[in-house]
C-alpha positions in Angstrom: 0.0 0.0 0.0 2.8 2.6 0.8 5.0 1.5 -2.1 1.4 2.5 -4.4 1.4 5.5 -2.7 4.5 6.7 -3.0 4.2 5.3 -6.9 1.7 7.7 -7.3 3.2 10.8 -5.3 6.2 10.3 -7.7 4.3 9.8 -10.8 2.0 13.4 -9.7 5.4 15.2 -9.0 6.9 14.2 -12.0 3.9 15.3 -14.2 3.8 18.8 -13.2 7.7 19.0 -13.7 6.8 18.2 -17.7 7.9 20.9 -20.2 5.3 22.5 -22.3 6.2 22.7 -26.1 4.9 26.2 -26.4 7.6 27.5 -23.1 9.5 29.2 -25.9 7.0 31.7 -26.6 6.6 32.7 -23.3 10.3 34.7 -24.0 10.7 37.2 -26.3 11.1 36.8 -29.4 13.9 39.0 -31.1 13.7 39.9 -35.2 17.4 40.7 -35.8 18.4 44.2 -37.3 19.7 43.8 -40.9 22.1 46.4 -42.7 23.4 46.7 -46.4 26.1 49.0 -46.4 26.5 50.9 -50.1 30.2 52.3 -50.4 30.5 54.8 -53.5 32.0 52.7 -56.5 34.7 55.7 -56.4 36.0 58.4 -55.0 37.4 61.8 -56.4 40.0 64.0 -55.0 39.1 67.1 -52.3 35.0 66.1 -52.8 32.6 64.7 -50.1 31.5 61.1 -50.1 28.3 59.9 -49.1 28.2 56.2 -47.7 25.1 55.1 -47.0 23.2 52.1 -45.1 19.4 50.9 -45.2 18.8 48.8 -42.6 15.5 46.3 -42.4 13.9 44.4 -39.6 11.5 41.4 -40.5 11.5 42.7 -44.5 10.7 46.3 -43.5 12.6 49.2 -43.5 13.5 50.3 -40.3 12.0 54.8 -40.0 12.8 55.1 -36.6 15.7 53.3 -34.9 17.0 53.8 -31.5 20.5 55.1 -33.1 22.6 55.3 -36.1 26.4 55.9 -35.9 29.1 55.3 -38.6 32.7 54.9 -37.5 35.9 55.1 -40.5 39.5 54.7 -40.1 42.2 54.0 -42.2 43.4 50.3 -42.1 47.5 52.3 -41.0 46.0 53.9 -38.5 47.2 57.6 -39.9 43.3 58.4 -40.8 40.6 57.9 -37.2 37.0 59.7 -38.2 34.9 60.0 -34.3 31.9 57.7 -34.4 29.6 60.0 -35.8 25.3 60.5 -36.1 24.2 59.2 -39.3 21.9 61.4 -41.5 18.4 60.4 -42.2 17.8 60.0 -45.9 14.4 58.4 -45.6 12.6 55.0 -46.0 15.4 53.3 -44.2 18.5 54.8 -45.4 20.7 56.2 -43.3 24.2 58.3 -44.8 27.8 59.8 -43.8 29.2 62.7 -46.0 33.1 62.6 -45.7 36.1 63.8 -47.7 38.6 61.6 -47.7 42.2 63.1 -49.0 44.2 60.2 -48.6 44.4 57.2 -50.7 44.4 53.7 -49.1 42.4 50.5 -47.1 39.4 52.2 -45.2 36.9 50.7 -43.1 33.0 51.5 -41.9 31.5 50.5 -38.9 28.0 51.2 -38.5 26.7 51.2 -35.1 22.9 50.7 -35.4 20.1 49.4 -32.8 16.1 49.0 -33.1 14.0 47.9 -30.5 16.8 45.7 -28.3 18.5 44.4 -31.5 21.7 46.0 -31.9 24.3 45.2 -34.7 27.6 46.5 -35.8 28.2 45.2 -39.6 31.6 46.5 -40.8 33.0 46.4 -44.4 36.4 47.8 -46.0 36.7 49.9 -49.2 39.7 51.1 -50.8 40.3 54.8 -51.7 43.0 55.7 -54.8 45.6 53.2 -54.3 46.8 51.1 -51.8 50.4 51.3 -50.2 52.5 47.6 -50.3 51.7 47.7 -47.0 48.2 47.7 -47.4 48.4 45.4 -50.1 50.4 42.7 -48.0 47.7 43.2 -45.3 44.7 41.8 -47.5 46.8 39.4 -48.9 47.5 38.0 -45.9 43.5 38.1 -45.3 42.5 36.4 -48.1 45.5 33.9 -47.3 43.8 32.9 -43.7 40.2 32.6 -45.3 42.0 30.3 -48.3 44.2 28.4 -45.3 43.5 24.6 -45.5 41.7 23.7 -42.4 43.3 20.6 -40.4 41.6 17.9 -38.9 42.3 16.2 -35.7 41.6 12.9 -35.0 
């Protein structure tokens, strides 16, 4: 009679402890920020530069985010733009004006959140010509994507 009991005490215990297959819902459910960033296919000597980003969330273009920053630096070092407030351009596009006056590897950050989903894409363009330097830089880039991975057994 006990050992039924305590069958059944175990068995009631047991079934309230049982996961429900809609718990996951009960959390919130994030829809990721997307960005494209568009870099100008080239860029001319002492004029302004406009690099732009549209950014999306769930298909849509995205009005009213939290924030939009774009960072740029020069892959040397020599060249460090501040993290600066990007100008709305409208239905979801978001710009920088800059001049840059010295050729070479550049990169953009931008710094972009909407509703608790923050991302920071980054993507490098080259202005004018790039120094050996520079050069031996991506090559050594594209030489650790290309590496031959090794397997351990």
């Amino acid at each position: 009679m006990i050992c039924m009991y305590l069958f059944f005490m175990i068995g009631l215990m047991l079934s309230a402890c049982s996961l429900k297959e809609d718990v996951a819902l009960l959390y919130k459910q994030e829809t990721p920020l997307e960005s494209e960033i568009i870099i100008p296919t080239s860029f001319s000597d002492n004029e302004k530069e406009i690099i732009k980003v549209i950014l999306t969330q769930e298909g849509k273009r995205v009005n009213d985010p939290d924030f939009v920053h774009f960072e740029i630096w020069k892959q040397d070092g020599s060249v460090h733009y501040s993290m600066e407030e990007a100008k709305e351009l409208g239905n979801g596009t978001y710009s920088i004006s800059k001049d840059f006056d010295s050729e070479g590897l550049y990169f953009v950050k931008v710094h972009a959140s909407q509703n608790g989903s923050m991302i920071m894409p980054q993507k490098q363009f080259i202005v004018g010509e790039l120094s050996k330097s520079e050069l031996e830089y991506l090559q050594k880039g594209a030489q650790k994507q290309n590496a031959p991975h090794e397997h351990h057994h």
